[in-house]
C-alpha positions as CSV (number, residue, x, y, z in Angstrom):
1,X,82.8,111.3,126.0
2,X,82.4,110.8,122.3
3,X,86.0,110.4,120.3
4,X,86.5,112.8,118.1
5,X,87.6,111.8,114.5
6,X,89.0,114.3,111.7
7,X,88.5,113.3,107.9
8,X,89.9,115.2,105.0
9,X,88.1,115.9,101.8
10,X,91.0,114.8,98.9
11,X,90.4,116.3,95.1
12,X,92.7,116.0,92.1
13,X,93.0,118.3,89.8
14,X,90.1,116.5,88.2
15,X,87.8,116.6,91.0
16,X,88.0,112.8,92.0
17,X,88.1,112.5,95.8
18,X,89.8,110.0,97.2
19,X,88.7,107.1,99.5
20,X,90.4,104.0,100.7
21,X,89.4,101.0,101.7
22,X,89.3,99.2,105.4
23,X,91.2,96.2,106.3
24,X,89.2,93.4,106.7
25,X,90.5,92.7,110.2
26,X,89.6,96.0,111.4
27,X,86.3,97.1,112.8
28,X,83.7,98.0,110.0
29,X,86.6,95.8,107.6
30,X,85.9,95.9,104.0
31,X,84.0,99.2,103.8
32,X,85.4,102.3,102.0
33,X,86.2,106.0,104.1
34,X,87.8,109.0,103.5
35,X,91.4,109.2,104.8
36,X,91.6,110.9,108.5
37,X,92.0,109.5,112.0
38,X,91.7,109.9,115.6
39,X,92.2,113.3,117.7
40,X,94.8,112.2,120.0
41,X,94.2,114.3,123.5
42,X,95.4,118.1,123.9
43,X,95.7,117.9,120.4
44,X,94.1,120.6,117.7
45,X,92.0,119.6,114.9
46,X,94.2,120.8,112.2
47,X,96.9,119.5,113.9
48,X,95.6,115.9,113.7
49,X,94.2,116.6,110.5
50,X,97.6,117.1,109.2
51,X,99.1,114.3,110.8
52,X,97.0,111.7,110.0
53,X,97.1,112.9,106.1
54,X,100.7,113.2,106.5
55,X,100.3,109.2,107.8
56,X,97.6,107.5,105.9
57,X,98.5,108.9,102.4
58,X,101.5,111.0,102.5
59,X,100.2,114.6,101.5
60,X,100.8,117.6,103.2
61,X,98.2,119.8,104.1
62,X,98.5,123.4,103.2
63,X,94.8,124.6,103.8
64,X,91.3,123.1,105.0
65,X,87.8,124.6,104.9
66,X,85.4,122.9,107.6
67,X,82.7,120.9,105.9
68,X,80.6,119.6,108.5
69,X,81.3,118.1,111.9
70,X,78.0,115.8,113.3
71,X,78.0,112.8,115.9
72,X,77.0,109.2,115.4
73,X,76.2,106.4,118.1
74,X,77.5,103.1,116.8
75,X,76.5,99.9,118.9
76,X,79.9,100.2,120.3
77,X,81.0,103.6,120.6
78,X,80.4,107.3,119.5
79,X,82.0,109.0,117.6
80,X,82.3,112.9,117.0
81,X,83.3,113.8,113.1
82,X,85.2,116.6,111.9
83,X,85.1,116.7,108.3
84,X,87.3,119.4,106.1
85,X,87.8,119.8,102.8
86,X,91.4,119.8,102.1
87,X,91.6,123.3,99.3
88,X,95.3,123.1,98.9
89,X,97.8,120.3,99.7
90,X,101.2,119.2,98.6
91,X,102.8,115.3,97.7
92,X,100.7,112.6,95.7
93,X,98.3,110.8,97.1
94,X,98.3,107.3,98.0
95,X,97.3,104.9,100.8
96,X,100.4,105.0,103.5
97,X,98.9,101.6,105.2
98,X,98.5,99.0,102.7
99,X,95.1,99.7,102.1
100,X,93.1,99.6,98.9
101,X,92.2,102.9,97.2
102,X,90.9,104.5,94.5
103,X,90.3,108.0,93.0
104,X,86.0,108.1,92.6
105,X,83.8,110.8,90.9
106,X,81.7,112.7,93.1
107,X,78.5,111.0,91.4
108,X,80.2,107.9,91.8
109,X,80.5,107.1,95.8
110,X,76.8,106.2,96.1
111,X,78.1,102.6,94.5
112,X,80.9,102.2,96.8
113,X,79.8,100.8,100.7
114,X,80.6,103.3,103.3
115,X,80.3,103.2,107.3
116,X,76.7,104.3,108.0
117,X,77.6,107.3,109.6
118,X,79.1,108.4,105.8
119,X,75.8,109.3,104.6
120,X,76.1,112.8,106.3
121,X,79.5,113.6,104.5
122,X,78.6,112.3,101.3
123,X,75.2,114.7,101.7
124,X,77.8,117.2,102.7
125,X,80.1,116.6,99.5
126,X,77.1,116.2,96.9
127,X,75.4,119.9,98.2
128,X,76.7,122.9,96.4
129,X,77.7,125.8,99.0
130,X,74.9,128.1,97.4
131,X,71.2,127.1,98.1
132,X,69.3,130.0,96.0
133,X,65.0,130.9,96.9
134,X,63.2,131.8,93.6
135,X,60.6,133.7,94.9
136,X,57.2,134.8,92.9
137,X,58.0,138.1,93.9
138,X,58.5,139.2,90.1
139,X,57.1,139.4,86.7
140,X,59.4,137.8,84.6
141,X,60.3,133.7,86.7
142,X,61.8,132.2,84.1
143,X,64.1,135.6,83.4
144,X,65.2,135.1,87.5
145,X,65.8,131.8,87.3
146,X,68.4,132.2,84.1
147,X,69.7,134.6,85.9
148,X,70.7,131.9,88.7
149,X,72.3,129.7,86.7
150,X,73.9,132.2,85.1
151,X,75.9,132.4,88.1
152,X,76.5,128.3,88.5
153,X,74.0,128.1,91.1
154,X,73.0,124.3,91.1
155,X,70.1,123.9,94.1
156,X,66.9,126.2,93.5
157,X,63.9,126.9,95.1
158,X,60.7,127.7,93.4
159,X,58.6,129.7,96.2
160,X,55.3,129.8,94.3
161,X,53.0,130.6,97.2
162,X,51.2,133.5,95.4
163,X,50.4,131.8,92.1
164,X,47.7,129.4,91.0
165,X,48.3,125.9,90.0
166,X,48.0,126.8,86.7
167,X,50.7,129.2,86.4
168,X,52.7,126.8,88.8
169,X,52.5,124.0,86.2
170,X,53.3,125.9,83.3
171,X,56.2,127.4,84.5
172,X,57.6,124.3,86.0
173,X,57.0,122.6,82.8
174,X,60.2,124.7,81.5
175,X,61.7,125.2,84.9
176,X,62.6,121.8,85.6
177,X,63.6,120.5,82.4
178,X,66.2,123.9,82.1
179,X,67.6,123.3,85.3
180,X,68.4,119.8,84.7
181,X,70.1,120.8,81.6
182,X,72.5,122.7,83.7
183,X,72.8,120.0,86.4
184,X,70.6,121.9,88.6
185,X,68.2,120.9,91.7
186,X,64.9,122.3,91.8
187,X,63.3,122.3,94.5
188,X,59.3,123.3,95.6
189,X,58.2,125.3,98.8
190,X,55.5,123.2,100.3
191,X,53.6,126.5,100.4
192,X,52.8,125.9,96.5
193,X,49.5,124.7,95.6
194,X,49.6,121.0,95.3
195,X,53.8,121.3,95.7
196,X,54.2,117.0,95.7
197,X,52.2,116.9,92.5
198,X,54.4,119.2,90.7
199,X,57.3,118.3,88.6
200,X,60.3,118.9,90.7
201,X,63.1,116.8,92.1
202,X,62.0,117.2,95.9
203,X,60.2,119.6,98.3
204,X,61.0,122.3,100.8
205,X,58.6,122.2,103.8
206,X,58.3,125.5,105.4
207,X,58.6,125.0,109.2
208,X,55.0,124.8,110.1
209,X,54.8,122.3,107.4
210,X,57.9,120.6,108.7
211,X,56.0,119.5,112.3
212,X,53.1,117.9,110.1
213,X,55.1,115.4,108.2
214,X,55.8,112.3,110.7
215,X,57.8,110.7,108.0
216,X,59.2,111.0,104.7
217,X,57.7,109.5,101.7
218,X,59.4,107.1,100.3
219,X,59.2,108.2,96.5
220,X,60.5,111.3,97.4
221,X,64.1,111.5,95.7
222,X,65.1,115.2,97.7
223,X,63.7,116.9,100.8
224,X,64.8,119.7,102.6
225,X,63.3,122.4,105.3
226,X,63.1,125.5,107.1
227,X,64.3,126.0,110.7
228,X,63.9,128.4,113.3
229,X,65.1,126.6,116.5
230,X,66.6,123.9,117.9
231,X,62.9,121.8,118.1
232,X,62.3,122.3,114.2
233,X,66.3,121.1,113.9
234,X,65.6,118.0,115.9
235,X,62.3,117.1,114.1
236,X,64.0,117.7,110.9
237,X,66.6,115.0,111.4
238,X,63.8,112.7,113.0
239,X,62.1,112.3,109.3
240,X,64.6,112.1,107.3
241,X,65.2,115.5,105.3
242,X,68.7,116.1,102.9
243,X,69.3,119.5,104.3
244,X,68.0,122.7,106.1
245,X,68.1,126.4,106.0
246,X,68.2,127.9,109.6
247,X,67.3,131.3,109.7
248,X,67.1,134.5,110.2
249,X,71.1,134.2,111.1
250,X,71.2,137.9,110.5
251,X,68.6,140.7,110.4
252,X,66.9,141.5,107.2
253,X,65.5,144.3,105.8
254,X,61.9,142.4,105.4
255,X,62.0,141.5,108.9
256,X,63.2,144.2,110.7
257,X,60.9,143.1,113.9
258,X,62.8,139.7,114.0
259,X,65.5,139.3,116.4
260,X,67.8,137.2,114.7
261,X,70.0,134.2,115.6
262,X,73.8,135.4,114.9
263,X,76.3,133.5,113.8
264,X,77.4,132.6,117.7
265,X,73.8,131.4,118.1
266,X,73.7,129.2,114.4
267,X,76.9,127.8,115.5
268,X,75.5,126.5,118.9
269,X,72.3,125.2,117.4
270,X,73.7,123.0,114.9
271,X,76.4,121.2,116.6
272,X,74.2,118.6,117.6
273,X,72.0,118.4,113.9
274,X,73.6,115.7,111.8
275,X,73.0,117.1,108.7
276,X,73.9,119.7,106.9
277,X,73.0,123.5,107.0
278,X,72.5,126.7,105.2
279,X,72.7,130.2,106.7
280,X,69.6,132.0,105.7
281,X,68.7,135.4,106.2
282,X,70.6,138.8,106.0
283,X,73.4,136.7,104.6
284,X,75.7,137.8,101.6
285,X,77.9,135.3,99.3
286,X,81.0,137.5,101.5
287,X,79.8,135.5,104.6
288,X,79.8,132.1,102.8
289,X,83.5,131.3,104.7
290,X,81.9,132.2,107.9
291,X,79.1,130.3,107.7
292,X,81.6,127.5,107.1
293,X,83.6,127.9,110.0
294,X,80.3,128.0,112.1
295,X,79.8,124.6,110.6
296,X,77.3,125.3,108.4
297,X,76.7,123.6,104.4
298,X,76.9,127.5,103.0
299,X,74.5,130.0,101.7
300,X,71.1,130.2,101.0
301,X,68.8,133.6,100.0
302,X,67.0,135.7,98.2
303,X,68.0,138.7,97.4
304,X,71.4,137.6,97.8
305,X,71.9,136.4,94.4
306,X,69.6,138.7,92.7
């Protein structure tokens, strides 16, 4: 039976997280991890949570949002994760254990070494909780797309399936320079004529898509992709993607033929995917705590933030 682990997100008021640093006696000594501990048996997850905050660096936790919770096979062990992020906690935070530790920027803990089975959390950390579809639904792209980050929304998809490469390219060619300006993602549904060609910062593979690619290229800097099931999940994490969508978690008024997954089903079929997920489909920015607490990333749509 794997051991299960809990780990607590810690912000300041600035947004720093804090991390702490292994002895070097210890196993994986020397390398940085976010303060949490083991589950000790009968015992709750935000019980040990607490505890072992209360422990390692003497806060006390008032509230915690689930992040992500994934399982990793070291050579020696395995290990089941259960990360939070800690929304509201009391005391001042400092190593309890005679530890080193430091408060780091977000965009900072990709310098510091972490446990390989930290690449999952810091994906989790680094992704925004809204994942929005720009779709070429519409006559006025570039209108939509201010209208997204309008709202804050920081990871975009351009679904350009309908339009030529021409029209692709010149809207891109404002598109991704605007987004980046507001510290924004854009994506590019592989269904767009030549999508790897185009400027972008990654590509979405649709799911049929997804079973073609045996690997993932290594100049590409993000990639992400559409699941329906439990197969598509698996492959996904096979190659190497950031992220996923899983959908349709609820019905939709597109797809009113389409039986979809629930949130009891969502929850069940990513428990075992190591990486993190958005809720797609029928889904509102209301459900965004729900699809946390099914252990999903957050929310991704549409029409939801139309």
């Amino acid at each position: 039976m794997p051991l299960s682990i809990v780990i607590g997100i810690v912000r300041d008021e600035e947004g720093k997280i804090f991390i702490t640093r292994r002895h070097d006696t210890l196993h994986l000594g020397g390398l940085w991890e976010f303060p949490g501990g083991k589950v000790e048996r009968g015992e709750m997850l935000g019980t040990a949570l607490a505890r072992e905050l209360r422990e390692e660096i003497g806060i006390e936790v008032i509230s915690a949002v689930p992040l992500i919770s994934f399982q990793h096979a070291y050579s020696d062990r395995e290990i089941h994760f259960h990360v939070f992020d800690i929304t509201e906690y009391t005391g001042k935070a400092q190593s309890q254990l005679g530890q080193g530790w430091i408060w780091a920027e977000c965009h900072e803990l990709q310098h510091y070494i972490f446990p390989a089975a930290n690449r999952i959390i810091l994906m989790a950390i680094y992704l925004p909780s809204f994942y929005a579809i720009l779709n070429d639904d519409c006559e006025d792209l570039l209108a939509r797309l201010e209208h997204l980050l309008a709202q804050g929304i920081t990871l975009i998809q351009a679904r350009l399936k309908n339009l030529s490469e021409s029209q692709v390219r010149e809207f891109l060619e404002i598109a991704h320079p605007r987004c980046n300006e507001q510290g924004a993602l854009l994506l590019v549904n592989s269904g767009t004529v030549k999508a790897v060609e185009m400027s972008c910062d990654g590509i979405h593979l649709t799911g049929s898509d997804l079973l073609t690619w045996d690997s993932r290229p290594e100049n590409l800097h993000w990639l992400s992709a559409s699941c329906h099931n439990q197969a598509e999940l698996k492959h996904a994490q096979k190659i190497g993607v950031d992220f996923v969508v899983l959908s349709p978690v609820l019905r939709t008024e597109t797809h009113l033929d389409v039986e979809p997954l629930g949130w009891e089903t969502f929850e069940s079929l990513i428990i075992e995917c190591n990486l993190p997920v958005y809720a797609l489909g029928g889904v509102q920015k209301s459900d965004l705590q729900t699809a946390k607490f099914a252990g999903g990333q957050g929310i991704a749509g549409i029409r939801t933030f139309l």
